[in-house]
N, C-alpha and C positions, 0 to 999 in steps of 0.2 A: 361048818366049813364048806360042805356042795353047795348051802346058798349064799355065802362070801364070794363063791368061786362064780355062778352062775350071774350074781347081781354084776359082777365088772365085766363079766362078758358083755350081759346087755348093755352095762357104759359103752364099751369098746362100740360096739356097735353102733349106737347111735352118734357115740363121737365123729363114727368112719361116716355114716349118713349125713350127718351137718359141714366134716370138711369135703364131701364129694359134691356140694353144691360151691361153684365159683362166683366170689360179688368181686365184680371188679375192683368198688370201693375198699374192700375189708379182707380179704382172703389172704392169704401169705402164696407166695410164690407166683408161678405160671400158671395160665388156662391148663397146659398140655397135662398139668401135675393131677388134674382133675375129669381126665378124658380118659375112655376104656374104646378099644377098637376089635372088629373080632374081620376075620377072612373069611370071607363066602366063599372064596373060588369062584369057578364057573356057574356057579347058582346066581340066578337071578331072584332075588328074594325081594317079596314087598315090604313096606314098612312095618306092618303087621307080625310079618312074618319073621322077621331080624330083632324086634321090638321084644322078644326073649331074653331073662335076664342072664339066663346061663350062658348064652351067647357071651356075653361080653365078661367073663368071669377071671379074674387074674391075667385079661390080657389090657396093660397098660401101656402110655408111652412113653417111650425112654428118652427122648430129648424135644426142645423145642422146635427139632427140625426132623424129625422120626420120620427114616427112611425105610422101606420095606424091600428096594433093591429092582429090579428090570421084573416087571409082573403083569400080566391083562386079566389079575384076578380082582373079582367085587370087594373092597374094603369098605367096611362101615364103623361110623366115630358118633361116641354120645357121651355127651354130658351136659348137666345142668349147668342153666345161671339166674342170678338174681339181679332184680334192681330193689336195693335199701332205700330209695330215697321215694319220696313222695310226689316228683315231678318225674315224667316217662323221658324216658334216656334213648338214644341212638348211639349204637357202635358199631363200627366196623371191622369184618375178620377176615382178614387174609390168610389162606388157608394152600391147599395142594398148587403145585408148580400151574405154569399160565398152558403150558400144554398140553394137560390131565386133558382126557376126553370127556371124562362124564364127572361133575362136580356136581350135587343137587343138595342142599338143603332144607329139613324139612325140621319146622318152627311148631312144637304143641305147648298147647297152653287149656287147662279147661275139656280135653277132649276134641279140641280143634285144631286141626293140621293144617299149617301154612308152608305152600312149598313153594321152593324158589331154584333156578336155574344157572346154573353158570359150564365151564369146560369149552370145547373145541369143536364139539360134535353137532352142536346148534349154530344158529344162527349170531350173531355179536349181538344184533340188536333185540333177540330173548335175554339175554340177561337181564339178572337182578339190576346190578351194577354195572353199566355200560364203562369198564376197565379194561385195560390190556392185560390185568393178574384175576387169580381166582380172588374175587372179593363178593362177601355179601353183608346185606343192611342187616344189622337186628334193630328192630325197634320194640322195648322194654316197655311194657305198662308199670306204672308206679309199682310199689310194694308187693312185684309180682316176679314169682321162680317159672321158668320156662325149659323145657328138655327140651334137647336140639340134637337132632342127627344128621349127618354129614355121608354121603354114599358117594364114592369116589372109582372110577374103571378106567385104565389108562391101553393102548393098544400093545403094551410092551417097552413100554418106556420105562424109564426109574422112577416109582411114584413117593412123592415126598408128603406128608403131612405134619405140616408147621401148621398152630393155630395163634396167631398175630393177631391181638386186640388192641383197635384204636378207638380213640374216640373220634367225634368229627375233628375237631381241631389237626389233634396229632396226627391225623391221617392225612389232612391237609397240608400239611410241614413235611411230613413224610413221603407225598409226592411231589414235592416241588423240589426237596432234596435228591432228588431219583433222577430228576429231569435235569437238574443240572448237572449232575454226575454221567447218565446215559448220552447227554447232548454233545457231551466233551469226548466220550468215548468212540460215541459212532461220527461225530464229526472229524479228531481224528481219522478214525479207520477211511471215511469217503477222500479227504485234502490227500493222505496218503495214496491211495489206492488211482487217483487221478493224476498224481503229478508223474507217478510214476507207468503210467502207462501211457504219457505224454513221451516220458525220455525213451520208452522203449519206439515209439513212430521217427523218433527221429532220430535214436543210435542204433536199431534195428537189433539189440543186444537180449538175446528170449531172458534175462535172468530177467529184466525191469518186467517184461511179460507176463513171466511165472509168478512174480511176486503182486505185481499191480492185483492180477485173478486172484490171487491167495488172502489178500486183504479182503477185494471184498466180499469171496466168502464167507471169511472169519465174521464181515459182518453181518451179513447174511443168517448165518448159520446163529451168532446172537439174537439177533430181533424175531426170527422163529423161535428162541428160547424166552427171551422175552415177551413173547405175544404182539409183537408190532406187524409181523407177516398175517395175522390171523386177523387183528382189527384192521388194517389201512390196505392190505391186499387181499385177500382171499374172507371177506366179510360173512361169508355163507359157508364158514367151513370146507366140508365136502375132501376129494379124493384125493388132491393134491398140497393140501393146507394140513393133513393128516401125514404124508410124507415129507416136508417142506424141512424138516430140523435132518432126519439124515442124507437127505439130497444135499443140503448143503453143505453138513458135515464129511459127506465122503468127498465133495468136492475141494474140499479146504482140505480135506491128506492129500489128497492128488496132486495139488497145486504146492501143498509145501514141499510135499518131494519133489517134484522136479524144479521147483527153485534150489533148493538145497542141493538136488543134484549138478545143477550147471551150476550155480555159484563156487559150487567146492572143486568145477572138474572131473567128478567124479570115474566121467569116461576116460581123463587120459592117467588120473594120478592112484585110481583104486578099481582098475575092471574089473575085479574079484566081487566089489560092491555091486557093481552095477548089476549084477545078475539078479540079486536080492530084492534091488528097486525096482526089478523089472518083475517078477513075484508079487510081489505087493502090488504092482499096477492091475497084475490080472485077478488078481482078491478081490480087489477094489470095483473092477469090472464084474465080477461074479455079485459080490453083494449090490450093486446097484441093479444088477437087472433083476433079484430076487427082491427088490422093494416092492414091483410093479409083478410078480407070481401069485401071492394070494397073503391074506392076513395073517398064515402062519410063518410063511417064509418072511414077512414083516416082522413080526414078530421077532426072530430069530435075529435078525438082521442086527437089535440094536444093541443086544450083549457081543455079539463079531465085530462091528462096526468099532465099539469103545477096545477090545481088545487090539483090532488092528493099529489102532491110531495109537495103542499101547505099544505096541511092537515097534513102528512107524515113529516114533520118538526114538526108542531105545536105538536104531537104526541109525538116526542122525546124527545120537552119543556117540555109535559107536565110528560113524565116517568121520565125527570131528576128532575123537581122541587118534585115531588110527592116522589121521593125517598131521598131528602134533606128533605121534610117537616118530613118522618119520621125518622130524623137521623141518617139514613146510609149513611156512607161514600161513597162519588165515587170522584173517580180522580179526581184531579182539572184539569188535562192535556185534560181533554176527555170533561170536560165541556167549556172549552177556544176553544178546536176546531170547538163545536157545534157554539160554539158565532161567530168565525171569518166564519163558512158555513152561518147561517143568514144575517150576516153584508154582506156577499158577493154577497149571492141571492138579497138580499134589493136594493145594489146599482143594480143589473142587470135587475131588474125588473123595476126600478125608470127610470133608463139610458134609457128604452127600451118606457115607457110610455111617455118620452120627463121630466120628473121631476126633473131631476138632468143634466147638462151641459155635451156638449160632450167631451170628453177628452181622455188619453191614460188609465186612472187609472179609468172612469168608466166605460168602453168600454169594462174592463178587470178586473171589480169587481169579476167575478162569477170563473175568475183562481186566481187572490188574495185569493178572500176569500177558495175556495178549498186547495190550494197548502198551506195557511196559518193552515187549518183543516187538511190535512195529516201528516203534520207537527207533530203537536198535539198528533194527534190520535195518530201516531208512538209512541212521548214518554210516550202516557199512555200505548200503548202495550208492553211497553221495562218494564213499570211497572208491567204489568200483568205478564211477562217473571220471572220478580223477584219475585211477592207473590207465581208463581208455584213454584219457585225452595224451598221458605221457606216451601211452605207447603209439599214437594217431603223431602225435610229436614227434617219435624218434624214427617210426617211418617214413614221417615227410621230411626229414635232415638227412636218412640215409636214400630216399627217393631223388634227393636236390643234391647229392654230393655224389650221387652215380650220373647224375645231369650233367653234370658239371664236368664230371670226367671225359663222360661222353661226349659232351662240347667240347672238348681241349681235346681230343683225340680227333674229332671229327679235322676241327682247327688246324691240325694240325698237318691232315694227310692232307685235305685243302688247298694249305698253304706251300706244304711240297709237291703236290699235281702244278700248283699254279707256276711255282717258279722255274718246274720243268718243262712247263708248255713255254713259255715265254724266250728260253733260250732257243728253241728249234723256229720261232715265230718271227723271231726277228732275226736270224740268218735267214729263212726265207725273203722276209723283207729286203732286206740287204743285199741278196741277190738280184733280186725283181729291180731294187732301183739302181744297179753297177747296170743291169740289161739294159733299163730306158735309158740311161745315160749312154750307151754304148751303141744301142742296136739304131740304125736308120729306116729299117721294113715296118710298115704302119701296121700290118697285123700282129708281127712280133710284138712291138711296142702293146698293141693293142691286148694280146695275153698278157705280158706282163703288168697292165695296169690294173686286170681284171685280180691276177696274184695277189698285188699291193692292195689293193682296197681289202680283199679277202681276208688277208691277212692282218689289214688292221683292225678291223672288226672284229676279227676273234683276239686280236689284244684285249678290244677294247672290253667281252667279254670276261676275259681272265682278269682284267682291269676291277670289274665287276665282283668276280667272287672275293677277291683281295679286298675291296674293299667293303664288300658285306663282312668279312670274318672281324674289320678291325671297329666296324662301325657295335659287332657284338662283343668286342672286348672297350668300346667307347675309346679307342686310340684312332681314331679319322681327322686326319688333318689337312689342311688345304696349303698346295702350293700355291703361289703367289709368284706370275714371273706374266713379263710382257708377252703376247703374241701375235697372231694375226689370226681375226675369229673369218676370215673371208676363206684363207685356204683349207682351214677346219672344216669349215660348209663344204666346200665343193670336194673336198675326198670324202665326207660322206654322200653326197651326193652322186659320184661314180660309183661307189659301192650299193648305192640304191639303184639308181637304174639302172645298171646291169642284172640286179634282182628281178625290178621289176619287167626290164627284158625278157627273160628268162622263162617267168611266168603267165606274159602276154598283157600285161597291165601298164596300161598308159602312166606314164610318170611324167610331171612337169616342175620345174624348178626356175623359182624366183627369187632374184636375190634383190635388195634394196641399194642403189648404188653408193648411197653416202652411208654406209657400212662403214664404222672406220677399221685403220687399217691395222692398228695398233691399239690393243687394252692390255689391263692387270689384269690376273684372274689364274686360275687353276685350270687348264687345256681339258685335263683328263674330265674333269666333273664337267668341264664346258659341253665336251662331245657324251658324257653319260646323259645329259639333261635333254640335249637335243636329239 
């Protein structure tokens, strides 16, 4: 019976040794079902030295995307693979996220160590595979098993270990599918992010502002996740391509709250909030300047960093419910966006925790869900575009109808100044001419014509405003009656050179003799023209 017992153990065992080597061709399941990883911690261990097999004993991975959680500890990955076939094989394996600092893998085969480079920490162009993601070549000799170990060191970040096997093809397919998908995404986020800070230069409104900056951190803060900050900007890695994901990330809370903030009002419709957002800004402030303190305060930074932006959500739940609870309106465009940003942080946090399956849709929740909330946001901004333009409307109808009042009042006192001058203007007149009529003393006479003239002149003033007021209500009409334009002349003419008397200015006056003596026409506009 003890050697029934002891012979199916060594089955067992040799069965567990044949399925722990993976053949792409022939194995059942996942690479990852076939990989053991152990935690060095802070130890720097050589290959030699991690190459223990107790190290790696009962510790397995649990999903195709086996997350370890916010760590800057040495993790190391081994397992075997085969090529069954007789011709030497090329694959490709995508492995720890694109901003892993230290990614190295080392290839034995025979007693010889091939090692190869990839992560953030070097240069772009040391890599294995000159990619924007962790990728390296394996290259298979025919009918040959090779152990592979994978040593992974991240600054504090969330270190993920997914082992993605392609072949060349599929790899091929696989990024051209990425790129149309990413092109859409951050082209999106740019058309947004520009149109809208176009309408903010010329409606001068901080919401387009906040939002325009808010996008393009959002995309910002992606293409540092995806490795496109570290390959086309910061090529050499180094100080600031190692901070680039929470620089941008803090700036993308910053910016959505205070878009969120002016959008909703916040200061006039919940001051009770606003104490809250202003809390958060000085967090916000506190963790940015402990990016640039030392690599622990880094460190630190990126489990604070994701909790605020936790909170900092929950915040904008709670400004949007709290402003439905007291029935005021807000877009529904601006609250579906907030919904599709939740839904998309949820799967990305779930995706990341090992909770939800690996796949291409939850890999790529947190650009669904964003690109799905820009979306949004836009058309509640396209709304906000339209209540300025009504309300830009209904102040320039009540700006032109206080016009208008103000002209008819104006009109009006005008037109009663005018018709009270006119009655004291022409009794003077009247008088002046019963005196010339009457009086025989040439200086008598000679005041009294200085009167008349005086006095027609400022008719002809008051004449003036009257018809200014009617030419502004478009009721200006012309009389039409015969007269003599010779006498017309020459009473303006005494009324001027007595002016010019007065003043010491030669005045001279020419009239044409064949003047006639009689025309049609309107006097009053005759003598305004002349």
């Amino acid at each position: 019976m003890k050697h029934l017992l002891l012979l199916t153990y060594f089955i067992g065992l040799s069965l567990f040794a044949q399925d722990a080597i993976y053949d792409p061709l022939k194995s059942k399941g996942h690479l990852y079902e076939y990989a053991n990883f152990y935690d060095a911690g802070h130890l720097d261990l050589t290959l030699d030295e991690v190459s223990k097999e107790s190290l790696f004993y009962n510790n397995v991975l649990e999903s195709e995307n086996h997350s370890v959680g916010f760590t800057s500890n040495n993790y190391w990955v081994r397992f075997h693979i085969t090529n069954s076939t007789s011709q030497p094989t090329t694959y490709y394996l995508e492995t720890a996220r694109p901003v892993t600092d230290v990614a190295n893998l080392y290839q034995i085969e025979n007693n010889q160590v091939k090692h190869f480079k990839s992560g953030d920490k070097i240069p772009f162009s040391e890599r294995q595979v000159k990619h924007r993601a962790t990728v390296f070549k394996l290259d298979l000799p025919p009918n040959a098993t090779q152990q592979i170990y994978l040593h992974f060191k991240s600054d504090g970040e969330t270190l993920s270990i997914p082992l993605n096997l392609y072949t060349e093809t599929s790899f091929l397919m696989m990024n051209y599918s990425q790129q149309l998908f990413l092109g859409l995404f951050y082209g999106l986020l740019f058309l947004a992010g520009i149109i809208y800070l176009f309408f903010y230069t010329s409606l001068k409104e901080k919401s387009f502002l906040y939002y325009g900056f808010y996008v393009f951190s959002i995309g910002f803060m992606q293409s540092a996740l995806d490795g496109f900050i570290f390959e086309f900007i910061f090529p050499e890695g180094g100080y600031l391509n190692s901070r680039a994901v929470l620089i941008t990330a803090l700036l993308s809370n910053f910016f959505l709250l205070k878009y969120c903030e002016h959008f909703l009002k916040v200061d006039t419709l919940l001051k009770g909030f606003k104490k809250v957002y202003n809390v958060i800004y000085v967090i916000l402030s506190v963790l940015f300047v402990m990016l640039f303190i030392s690599p622990k305060t880094l460190e630190i930074v990126y489990p604070l960093s994701n909790l605020n932006g936790l909170f900092s959500l929950i915040l904008i739940l709670s400004t949007v419910f709290t402003i439905r609870y007291k029935r005021i309106a807000i877009d529904s465009y601006f609250s579906i966006g907030i919904f599709f940003l939740v839904i998309g942080l949820l799967g990305f946090v779930m995706n990341n925790l090992s909770l939800l399956p690996n796949n291409f849709y939850t890999l790529n929740s947190a650009k669904f869900g964003s690109g799905l909330e820009v979306i949004f946001l836009s058309l509640s901004m396209t709304n906000l575009i339209k209540n300025l333009r009504i309300e830009k409307e209904t102040s320039q109808a009540v700006a032109l109808q206080k016009s208008e009042e103000i002209s008819q009042l104006k009109t009006y006192f005008m037109s009663n100044m005018s018709h009270e001058l006119r009655t004291p203007i022409n009794a003077i007149m009247g008088i002046a001419e019963n005196e010339l009529m009457n009086s025989d003393n040439n200086d008598t006479r000679e005041q009294f014509e200085i009167i008349k003239n005086a006095s027609l002149s400022l008719l002809s003033n008051v004449n003036d405003i009257i018809d200014f007021e009617k030419i502004e209500k478009n009721e200006l009409k012309l009389n039409l009656e015969a007269f003599n334009p010779s006498i017309l002349l020459h009473q303006i003419n005494e009324n001027w050179s007595e002016e010019a008397q007065r003043k010491g200015l030669e005045f001279k006056f020419e009239i044409d003799k064949d003047i006639p003596i009689k025309v049609q026409g309107d006097p009053e506009r005759f003598i305004q023209i002349v």
